[in-house]
C-alpha positions in Angstrom: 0.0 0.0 0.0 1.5 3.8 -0.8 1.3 6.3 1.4 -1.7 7.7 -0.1 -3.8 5.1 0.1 -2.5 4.4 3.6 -4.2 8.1 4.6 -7.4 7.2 3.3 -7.5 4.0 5.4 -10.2 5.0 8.3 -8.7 4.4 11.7 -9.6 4.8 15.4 -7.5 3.8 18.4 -8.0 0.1 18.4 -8.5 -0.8 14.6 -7.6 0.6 11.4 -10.2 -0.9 8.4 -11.3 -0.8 5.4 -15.2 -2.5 4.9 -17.2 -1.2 1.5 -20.3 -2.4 1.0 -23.4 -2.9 -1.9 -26.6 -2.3 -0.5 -30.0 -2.3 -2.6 -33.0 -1.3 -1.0 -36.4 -2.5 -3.1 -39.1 -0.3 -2.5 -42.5 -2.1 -1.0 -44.1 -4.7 -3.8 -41.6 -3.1 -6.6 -43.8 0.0 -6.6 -42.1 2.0 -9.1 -42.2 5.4 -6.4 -38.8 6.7 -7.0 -39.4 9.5 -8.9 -37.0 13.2 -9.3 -37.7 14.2 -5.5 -37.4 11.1 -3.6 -34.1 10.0 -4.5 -33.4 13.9 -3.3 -35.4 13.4 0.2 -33.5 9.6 0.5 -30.0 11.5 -0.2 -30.3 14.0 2.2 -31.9 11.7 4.9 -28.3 9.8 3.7 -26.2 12.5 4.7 -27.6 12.8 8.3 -27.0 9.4 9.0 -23.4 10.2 8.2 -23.0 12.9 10.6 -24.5 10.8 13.4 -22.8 7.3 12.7 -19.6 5.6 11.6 -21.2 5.7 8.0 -19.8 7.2 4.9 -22.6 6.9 1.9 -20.1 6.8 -1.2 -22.3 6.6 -4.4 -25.9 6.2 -4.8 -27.6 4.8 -7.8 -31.5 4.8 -8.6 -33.9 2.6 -10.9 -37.8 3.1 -10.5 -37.7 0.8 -8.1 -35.0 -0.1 -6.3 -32.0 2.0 -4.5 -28.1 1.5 -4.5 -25.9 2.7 -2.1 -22.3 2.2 -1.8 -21.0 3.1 1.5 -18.0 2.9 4.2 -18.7 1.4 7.9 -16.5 0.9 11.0 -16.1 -3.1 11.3 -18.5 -2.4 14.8 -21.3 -1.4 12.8 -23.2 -4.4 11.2 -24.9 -4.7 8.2 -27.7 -5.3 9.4 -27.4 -2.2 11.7 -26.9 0.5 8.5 -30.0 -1.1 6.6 -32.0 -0.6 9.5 -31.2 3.0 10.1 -31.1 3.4 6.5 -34.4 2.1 6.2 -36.1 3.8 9.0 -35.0 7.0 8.8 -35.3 7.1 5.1 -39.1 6.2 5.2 -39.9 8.5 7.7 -38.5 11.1 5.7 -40.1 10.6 3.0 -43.5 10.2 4.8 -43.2 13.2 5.8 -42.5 15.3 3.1 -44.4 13.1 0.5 -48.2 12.1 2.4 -49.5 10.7 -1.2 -46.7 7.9 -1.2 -47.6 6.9 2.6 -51.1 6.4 1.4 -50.1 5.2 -1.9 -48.4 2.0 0.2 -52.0 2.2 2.3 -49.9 3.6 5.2 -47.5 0.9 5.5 -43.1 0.6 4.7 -41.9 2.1 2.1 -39.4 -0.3 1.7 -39.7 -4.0 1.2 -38.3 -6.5 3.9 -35.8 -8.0 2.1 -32.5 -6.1 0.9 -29.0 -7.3 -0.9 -25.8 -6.4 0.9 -22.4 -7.4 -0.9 -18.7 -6.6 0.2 -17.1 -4.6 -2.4 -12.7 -5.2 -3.0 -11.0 -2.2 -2.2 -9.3 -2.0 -5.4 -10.5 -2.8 -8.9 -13.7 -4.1 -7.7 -15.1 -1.0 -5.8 -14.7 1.3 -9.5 -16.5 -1.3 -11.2 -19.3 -1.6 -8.5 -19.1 2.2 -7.9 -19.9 2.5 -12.0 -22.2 -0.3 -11.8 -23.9 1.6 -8.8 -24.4 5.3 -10.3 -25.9 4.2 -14.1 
């Protein structure tokens, strides 16, 4: 590793790491709901979640209905953990600042239960995912 990448390599006083991973986020029965705002309201909800946790959103990417993100986590963070904030804070969000959808989904989740996480390479794998992510 150079000395430049060696700076980018997250570290805190016990661990140094460097964990990338592929989420997708289906939206509730493939409901095609991801229109020019919501990606917007899901970004910004995104960027919160940063500031509050040992997150880094890297790339998004959005189809009609389904959502990428590529992201960063500390190695004590699961998973499991960032989909369910992710989730969560997401769909309230967008609850709030889009009523129609809420009763579009008859007042349910906006997202589906399921999601895909992958582990993405730090090297050529991550460009390739991070291109694969923002078409």
């Amino acid at each position: 590793m150079n000395p430049q990448q060696e700076d980018k390599v997250p570290k805190s006083s016990h661990c140094a790491w460097q964990i990338h991973y592929h989420l997708v986020f289906p939206v509730k029965s493939r409901k095609a709901l991801l229109d020019e705002e919501v990606p917007n309201i899901i970004q910004k909800t995104a960027a919160s979640i940063e500031e509050r946790y040992p997150i880094e959103m890297e790339a998004f990417g959005i189809d009609k209905n389904h959502f990428h993100v590529l992201c960063r986590a500390h190695p004590k963070v699961a998973p499991r953990r960032i989909v369910q904030m992710f989730k969560s804070l997401t769909t309230r969000e967008i609850f709030r600042r889009r009523p129609t959808i809420k009763r579009d989904l008859w007042g349910g989740e906006f997202w589906s239960e399921g999601y895909y996480v992958a582990t993405v390479g730090e090297r050529a794998n991550w460009k390739m995912v991070e291109r694969y992510v923002q078409r």
